[in-house]
ROTOR-783266 format. One line per 10 residues: number of its first residue (from 1); their letters; for each residue y negated, z, x negated of C-alpha. Coordinates in pm, whole numbers. Example, Ala and Ser with C-alpha at 12.3 -4.5 7.8 and 13.67 -1.06 7.14 Angstrom:
<recs>
1 = AS = 450 780 -1230 | 106 714 -1367
</recs>
This chain:
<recs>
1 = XXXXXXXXXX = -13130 -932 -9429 | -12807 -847 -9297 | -12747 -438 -9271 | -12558 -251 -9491 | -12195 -217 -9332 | -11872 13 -9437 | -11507 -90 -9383 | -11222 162 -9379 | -10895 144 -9180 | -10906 322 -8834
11 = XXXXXXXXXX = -10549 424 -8603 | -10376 150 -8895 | -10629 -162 -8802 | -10935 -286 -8968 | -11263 -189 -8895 | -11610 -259 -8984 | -11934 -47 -8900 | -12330 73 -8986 | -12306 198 -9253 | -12539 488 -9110
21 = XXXXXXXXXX = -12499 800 -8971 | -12177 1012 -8966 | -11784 986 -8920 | -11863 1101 -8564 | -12148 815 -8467 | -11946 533 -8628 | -11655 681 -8432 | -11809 739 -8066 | -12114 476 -8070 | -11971 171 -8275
31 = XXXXXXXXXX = -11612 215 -8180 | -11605 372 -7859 | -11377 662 -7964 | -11449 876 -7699 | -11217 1160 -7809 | -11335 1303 -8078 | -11611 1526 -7913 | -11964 1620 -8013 | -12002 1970 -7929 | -12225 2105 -8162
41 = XXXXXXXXXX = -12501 1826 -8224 | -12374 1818 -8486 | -12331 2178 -8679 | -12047 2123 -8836 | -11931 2433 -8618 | -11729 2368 -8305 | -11422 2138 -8476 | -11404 1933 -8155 | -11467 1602 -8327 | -11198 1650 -8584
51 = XXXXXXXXXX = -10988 1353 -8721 | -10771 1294 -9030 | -10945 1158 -9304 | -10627 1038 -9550 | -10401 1232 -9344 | -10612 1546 -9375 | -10819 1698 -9048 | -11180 1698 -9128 | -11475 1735 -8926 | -11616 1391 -8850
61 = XXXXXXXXXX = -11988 1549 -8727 | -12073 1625 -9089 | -11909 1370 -9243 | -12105 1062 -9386 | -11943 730 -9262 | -12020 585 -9616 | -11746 837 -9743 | -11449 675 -9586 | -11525 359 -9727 | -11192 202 -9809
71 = XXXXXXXXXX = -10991 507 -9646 | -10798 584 -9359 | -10893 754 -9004 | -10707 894 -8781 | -10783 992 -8430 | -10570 1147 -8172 | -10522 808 -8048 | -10337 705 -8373 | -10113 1030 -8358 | -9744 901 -8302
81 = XXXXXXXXXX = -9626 1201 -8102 | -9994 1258 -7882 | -9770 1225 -7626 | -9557 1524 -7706 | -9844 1716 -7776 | -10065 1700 -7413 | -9723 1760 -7269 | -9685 2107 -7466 | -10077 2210 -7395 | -10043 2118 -7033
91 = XXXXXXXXXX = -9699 2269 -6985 | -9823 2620 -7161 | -10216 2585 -7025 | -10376 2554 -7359 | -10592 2318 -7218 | -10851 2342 -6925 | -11151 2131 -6988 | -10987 1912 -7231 | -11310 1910 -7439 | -11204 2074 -7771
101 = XXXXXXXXXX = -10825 2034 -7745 | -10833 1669 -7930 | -10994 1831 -8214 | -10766 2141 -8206 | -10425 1933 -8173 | -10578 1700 -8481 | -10549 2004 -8665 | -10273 2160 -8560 | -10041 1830 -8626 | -10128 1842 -8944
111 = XXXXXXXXXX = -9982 2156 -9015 | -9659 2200 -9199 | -9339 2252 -8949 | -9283 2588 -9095 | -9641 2669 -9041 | -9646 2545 -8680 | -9393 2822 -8559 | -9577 3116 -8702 | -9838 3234 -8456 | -10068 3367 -8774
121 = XXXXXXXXXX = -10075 3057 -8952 | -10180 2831 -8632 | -10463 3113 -8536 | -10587 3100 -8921 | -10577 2691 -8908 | -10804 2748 -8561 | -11088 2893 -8750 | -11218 2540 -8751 | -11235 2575 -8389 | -11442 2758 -8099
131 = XXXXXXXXXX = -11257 2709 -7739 | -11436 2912 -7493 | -11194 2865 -7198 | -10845 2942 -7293 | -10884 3229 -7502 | -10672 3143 -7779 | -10282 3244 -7684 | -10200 2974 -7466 | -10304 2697 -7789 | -10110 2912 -8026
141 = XXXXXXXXXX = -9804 2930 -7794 | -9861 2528 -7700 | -9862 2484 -8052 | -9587 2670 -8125 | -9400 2485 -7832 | -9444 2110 -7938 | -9067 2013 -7991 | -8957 2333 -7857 | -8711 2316 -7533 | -8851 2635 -7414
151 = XXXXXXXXXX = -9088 2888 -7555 | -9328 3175 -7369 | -9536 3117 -7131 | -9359 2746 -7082 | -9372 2577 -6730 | -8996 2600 -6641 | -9008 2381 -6365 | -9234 2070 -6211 | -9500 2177 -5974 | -9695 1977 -5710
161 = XXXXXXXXXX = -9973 1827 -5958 | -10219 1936 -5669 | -10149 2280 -5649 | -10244 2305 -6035 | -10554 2108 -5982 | -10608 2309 -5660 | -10564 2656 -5846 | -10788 2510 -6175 | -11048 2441 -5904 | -11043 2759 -5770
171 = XXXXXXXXXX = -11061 2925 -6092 | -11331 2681 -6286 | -11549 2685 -5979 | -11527 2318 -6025 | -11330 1968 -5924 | -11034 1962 -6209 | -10766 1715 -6331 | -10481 1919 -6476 | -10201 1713 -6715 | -10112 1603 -7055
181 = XXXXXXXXXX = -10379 1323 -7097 | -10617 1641 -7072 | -10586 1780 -7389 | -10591 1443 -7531 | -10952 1401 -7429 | -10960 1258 -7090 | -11110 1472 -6911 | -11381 1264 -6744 | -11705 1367 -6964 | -11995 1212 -6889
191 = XXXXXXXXXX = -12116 1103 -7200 | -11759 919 -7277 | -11807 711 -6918 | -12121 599 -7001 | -12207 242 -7059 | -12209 98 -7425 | -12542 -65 -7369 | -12672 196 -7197 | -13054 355 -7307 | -13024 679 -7516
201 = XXXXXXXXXX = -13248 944 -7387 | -13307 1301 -7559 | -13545 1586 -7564 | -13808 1642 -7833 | -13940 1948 -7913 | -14212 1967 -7641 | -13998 1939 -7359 | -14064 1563 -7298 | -13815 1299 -7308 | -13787 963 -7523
211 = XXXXXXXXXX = -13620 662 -7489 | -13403 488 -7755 | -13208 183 -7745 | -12900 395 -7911 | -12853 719 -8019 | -12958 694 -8402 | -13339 571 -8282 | -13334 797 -7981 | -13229 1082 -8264 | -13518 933 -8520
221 = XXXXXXXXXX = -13761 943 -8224 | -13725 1284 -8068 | -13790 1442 -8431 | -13432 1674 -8380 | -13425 1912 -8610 | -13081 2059 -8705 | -13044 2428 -8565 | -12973 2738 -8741 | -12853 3058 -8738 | -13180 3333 -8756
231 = XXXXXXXXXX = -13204 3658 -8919 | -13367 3803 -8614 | -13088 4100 -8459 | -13019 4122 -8132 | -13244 4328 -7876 | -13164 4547 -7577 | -13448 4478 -7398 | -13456 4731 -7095 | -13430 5106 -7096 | -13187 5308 -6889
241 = XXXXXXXXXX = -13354 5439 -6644 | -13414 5797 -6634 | -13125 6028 -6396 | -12840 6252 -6474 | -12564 5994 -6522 | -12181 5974 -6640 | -12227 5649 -6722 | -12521 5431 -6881 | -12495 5054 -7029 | -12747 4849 -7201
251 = XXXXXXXXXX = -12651 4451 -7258 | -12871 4186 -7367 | -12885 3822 -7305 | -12539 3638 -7365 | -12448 3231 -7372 | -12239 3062 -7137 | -12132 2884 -7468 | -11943 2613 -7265 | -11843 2352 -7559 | -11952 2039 -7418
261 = XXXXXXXXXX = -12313 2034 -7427 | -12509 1871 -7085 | -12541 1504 -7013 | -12546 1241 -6766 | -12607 880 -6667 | -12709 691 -6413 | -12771 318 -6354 | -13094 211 -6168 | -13065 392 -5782 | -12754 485 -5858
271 = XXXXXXXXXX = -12584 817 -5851 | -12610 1034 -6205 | -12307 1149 -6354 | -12235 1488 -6313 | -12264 1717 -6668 | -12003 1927 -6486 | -11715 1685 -6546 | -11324 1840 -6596 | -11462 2181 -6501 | -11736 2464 -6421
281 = XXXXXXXXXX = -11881 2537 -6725 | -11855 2936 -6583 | -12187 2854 -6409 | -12389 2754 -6698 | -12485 2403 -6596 | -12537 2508 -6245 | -12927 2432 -6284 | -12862 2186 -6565 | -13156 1918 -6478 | -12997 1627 -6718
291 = XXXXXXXXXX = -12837 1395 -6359 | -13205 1452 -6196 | -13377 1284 -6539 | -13123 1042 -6599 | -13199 936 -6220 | -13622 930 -6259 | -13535 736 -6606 | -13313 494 -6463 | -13577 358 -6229 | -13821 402 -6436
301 = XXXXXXXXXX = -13669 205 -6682 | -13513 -17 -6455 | -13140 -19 -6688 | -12865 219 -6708 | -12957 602 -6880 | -12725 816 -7067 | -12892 1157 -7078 | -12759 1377 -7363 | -12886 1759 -7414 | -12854 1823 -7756
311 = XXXXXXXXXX = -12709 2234 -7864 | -13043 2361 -7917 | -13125 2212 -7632 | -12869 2406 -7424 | -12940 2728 -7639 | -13362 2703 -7544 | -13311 2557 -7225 | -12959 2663 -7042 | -12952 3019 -6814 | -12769 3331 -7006
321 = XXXXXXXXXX = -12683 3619 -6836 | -12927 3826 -6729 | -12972 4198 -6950 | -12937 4518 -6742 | -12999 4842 -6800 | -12812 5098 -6605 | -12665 5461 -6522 | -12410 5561 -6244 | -12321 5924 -6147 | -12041 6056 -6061
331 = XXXXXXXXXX = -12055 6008 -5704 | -12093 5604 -5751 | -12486 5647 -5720 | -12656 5473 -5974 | -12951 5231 -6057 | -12923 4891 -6225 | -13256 4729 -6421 | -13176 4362 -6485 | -13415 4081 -6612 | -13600 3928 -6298
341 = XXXXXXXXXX = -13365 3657 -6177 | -13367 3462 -5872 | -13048 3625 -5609 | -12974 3896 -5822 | -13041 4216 -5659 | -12864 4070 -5353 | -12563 3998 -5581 | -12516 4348 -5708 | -12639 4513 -5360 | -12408 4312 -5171
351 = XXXXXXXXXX = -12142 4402 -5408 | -12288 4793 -5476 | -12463 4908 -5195 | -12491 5226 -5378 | -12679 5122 -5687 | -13065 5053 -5619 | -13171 4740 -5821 | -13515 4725 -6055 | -13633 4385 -6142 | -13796 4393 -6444
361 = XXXXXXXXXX = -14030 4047 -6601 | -13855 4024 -6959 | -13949 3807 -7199 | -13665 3551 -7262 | -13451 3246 -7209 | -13391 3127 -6790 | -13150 3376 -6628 | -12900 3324 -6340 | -12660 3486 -6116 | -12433 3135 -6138
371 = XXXXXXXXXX = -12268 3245 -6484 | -11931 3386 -6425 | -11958 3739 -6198 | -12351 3799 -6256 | -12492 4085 -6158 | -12157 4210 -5931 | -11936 4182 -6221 | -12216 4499 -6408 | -12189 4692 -6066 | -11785 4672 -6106
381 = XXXXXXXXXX = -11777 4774 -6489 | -12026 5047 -6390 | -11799 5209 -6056 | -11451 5135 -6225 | -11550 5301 -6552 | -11521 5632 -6327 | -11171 5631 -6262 | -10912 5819 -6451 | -10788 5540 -6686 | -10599 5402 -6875
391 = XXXXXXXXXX = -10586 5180 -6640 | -10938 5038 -6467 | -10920 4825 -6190 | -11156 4628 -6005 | -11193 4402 -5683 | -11382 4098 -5690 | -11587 4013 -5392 | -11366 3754 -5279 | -11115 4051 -5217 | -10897 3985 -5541
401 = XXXXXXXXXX = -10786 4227 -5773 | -10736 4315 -6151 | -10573 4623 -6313 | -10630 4621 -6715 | -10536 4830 -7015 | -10586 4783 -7360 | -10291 4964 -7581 | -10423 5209 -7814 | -10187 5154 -8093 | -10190 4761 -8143
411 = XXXXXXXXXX = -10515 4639 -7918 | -10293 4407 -7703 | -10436 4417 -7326 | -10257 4409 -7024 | -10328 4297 -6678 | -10189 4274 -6331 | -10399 3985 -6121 | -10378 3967 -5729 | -10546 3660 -5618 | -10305 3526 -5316
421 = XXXXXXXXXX = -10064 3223 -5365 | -10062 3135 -5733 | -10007 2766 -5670 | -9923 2736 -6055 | -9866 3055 -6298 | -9914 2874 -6546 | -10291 2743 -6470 | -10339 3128 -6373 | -10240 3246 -6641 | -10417 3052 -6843
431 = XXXXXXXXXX = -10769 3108 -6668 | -10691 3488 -6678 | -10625 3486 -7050 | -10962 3363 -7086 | -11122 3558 -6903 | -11017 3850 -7080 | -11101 3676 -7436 | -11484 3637 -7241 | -11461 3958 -7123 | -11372 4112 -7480
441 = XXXXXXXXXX = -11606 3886 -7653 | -11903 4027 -7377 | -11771 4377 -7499 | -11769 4364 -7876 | -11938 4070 -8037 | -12130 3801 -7783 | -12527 3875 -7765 | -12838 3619 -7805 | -13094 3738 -8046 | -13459 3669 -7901
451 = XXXXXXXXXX = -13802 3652 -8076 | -14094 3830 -7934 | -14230 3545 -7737 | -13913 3506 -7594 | -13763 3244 -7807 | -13427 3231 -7860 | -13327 3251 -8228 | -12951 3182 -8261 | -12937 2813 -8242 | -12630 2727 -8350
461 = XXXXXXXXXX = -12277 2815 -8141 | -12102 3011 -8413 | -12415 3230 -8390 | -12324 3398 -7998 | -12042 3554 -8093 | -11727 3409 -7976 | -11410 3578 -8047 | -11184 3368 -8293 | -10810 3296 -8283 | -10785 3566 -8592
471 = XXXXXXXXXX = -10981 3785 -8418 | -10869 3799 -7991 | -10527 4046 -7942 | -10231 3982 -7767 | -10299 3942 -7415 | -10060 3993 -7118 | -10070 3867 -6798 | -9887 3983 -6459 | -9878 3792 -6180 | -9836 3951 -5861
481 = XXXXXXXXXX = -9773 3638 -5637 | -9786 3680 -5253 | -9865 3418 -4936 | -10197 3465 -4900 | -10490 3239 -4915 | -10534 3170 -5321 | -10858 3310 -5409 | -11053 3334 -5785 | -10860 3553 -5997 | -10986 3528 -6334
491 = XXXXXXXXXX = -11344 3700 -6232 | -11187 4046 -6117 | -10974 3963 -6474 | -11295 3914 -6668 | -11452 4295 -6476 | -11140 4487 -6573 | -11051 4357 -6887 | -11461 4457 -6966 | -11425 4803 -6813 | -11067 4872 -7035
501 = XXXXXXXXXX = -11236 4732 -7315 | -11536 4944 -7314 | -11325 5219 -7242 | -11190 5167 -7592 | -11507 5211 -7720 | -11569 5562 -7593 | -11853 5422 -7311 | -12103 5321 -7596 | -12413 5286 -7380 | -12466 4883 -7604
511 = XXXXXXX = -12297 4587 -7547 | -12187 4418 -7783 | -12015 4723 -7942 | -11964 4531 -8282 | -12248 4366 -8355 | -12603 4623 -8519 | -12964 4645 -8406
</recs>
């Protein structure tokens, strides 16, 4: 019997697929249309596999293939000025990964020309879309800039392709290709490199890993069930400890929320595919174990592995950053309790000699002091939040330095970054900007609710509390250039901009700020 198929017309040719599954499988798995991105698994919630569907973006995750039977699809490889487009992300560094700007420059190029050059319009259009490394501005003003000789925050000038890859590096903590095939979706993933008749491996809901011979039986076989958003609110689950501070801060557990889930693959006593691929993932794949399975299945197996962590999978099994509880007097003295974690008293002693540490055992998701400033960044927040304002600066431990502000008529923040040669303002700037949008989101709105067994809850990424477009201020950047060695700028960034933004708050003790018990 010969299975069920559905034509429709993709980038203006024929095509003919399964007739199962979504938009997104029929794209990626029959088609090998690697740039429209599954970031979600698939929620429905990210917008990073977004395509035009008659000339209108939709999301293809949640979209049944059967219901462009007859239609037309179009991918960012079927958009006639793509070109145009990576140029104006890479020239204003609205891309850094590369792994949600397909999606985001699907939707934007469908906008109306009028609607393009209003900054409103484009952020309400990106409410579709969750970008955790540029923080917003720089895909507004990219957007903004597509046909535009010159616009803000514009490279004016060519630089030395290798001094922005060298300063993206040095920000993402990670190898990094910077250019206009970036935010086109070429960024190197490894789950668009791997073979087509490659094994499908994913995670069931014990833990243990199963084998399919593509991702629909692989799917069918590890029993996924879709993940949701829970009821449970989030928890602060240490207590200050007792003394007669100026300062005290709870936090609870927060999500790397890197958009690209983990995977790998790896051919028979071969090398796996790094899950890191166009950048860092701000530490959160640091003990990602998907290249060490793909590896024992390989040989095992004795063919080629692809290795794919589904979200929930990242959500139950990636390391959040760890909750502290803490209080600092006046003379800098203070005492931190943080969730048991492996290196992180030496992180904030090495960084605060004055604050004794207090490992607590916690009940919760793995912890580690690899996610962006863990452990020193709290100990900076903490001392700086004892100067005079308005402005609160701090210096990394690499000897960098950040000076933020955030205006107390309009919200905007400001900051001054001093991180040695800048190689390429614009890449700086970009990483800055989102460090601040991290930093504000840590602030007000990103948290992890956790059961009592230590479960988390919030399954699905619109559920950690990412700032949107609508919702991030105006955010200006400084660059105070010298010839020094370049060091990371974007952590002491992501420390200030916390400190000024808790400052706005009137030192509540929680973080977030915006989000109840």
């Amino acid at each position: 019997m010969t299975a069920a198929t559905v034509a429709f017309t993709l980038n203006g040719a024929p095509v003919q697929v399964p007739a199962a599954g979504s938009l997104l499988d029929a794209l990626r798995e029959a088609l090998a249309i690697r740039s429209a991105k599954d970031g979600c698994s698939p929620q429905g919630q990210c917008g990073c596999c977004t395509v035009w569907i008659d000339g209108q973006p939709r999301v293809a995750c949640v979209t049944q293939v059967g219901r462009v039977a007859g239609r037309s699809v179009t991918t960012i490889e079927g958009l006639a000025d793509a070109r145009e487009w990576g140029q104006s992300f890479a020239d204003h560094g609205g891309s850094q990964c590369g792994f949600c700007t397909p999606g985001i420059v699907m939707r934007a190029a469908a906008l109306t020309e009028d609607q393009r050059r209003r900054p409103e319009a484009v952020k309400q259009a990106m409410l579709a879309h969750l970008c955790r490394c540029t923080g917003w501005q720089t895909v507004v003003e990219s957007v903004i800039g597509v046909g535009v000789d010159a616009n803000v925050g514009r490279r004016q000038a060519p630089v030395d392709p290798s001094a922005s890859a060298a300063r993206a590096r040095i920000e993402g903590g990670a190898a990094q290709v910077v250019g206009p095939q970036i935010a086109l979706g070429s960024g190197g993933f490894a789950d668009d490199q791997a073979p087509p008749d490659a094994l499908v491996a994913l995670r069931r809901m014990d833990g243990e890993w199963v084998i399919g011979e593509s991702l629909a039986e692989a799917r069918a076989l590890s029993g996924k069930v879709q993940g949701r958003r829970t009821t449970l609110p989030l928890t602060w689950p240490l207590e200050v400890p007792p003394g007669d501070w100026a300062r005290t801060l709870r936090t609870t557990w927060v999500e790397p929320a890197y958009l690209e889930p983990d995977a790998s693959w790896c051919a028979p006593g071969g090398e796996p595919a790094s899950p890191l691929a166009n950048g860092g993932a701000f530490g959160g794949k640091a003990a990602s174990d998907v290249g060490r399975v793909a590896r024992e299945l390989a040989d095992r197996h004795g063919r080629v592995v692809r290795v794919i962590a589904t979200r929930e999978d990242v959500v139950r099994h990636g390391a959040k950053r760890p909750p502290i509880a803490a209080g600092v007097g006046a003379d800098g003295r203070g005492v931190i309790r943080v969730a048991r974690t492996p290196g992180i008293a030496a992180a904030i002693s090495g960084y605060a000699p004055s604050f004794d540490v207090e490992e607590v055992d916690v009940a919760g998701p793995p912890t580690s002091t690899a996610l962006r400033g863990a452990g020193w960044a709290e100990a900076a927040v903490l001392l700086a939040s004892l100067g005079g304002g308005p402005e609160w600066q701090v210096r990394s431990p690499n000897r960098s330095s950040a000076v933020a502000h955030v205006d107390g008529n309009d919200g905007s923040v400001h900051v001054r970054v001093r991180c040695g040669r800048a190689l390429d303002p614009v890449v700086l700037r970009s990483y800055c900007i989102g460090a601040a949008h991290m930093a504000l989101g840590w602030v007000r709105s990103e948290g992890l609710a956790i059961d009592e067994q230590g479960v988390p809850g919030d399954l699905t990424i619109r559920s950690f509390g990412i700032l949107r477009a609508v919702d991030t201020p105006q955010i200006e950047i400084e660059i105070e250039d010298d010839e020094s060695e370049p060091v990371n700028g974007s952590d002491a960034v992501f420390a200030a901009v916390a400190t000024a933004a808790w400052a706005a708050t009137g030192w509540h003790e929680t973080w977030p700020t915006n989000r109840g018990v």
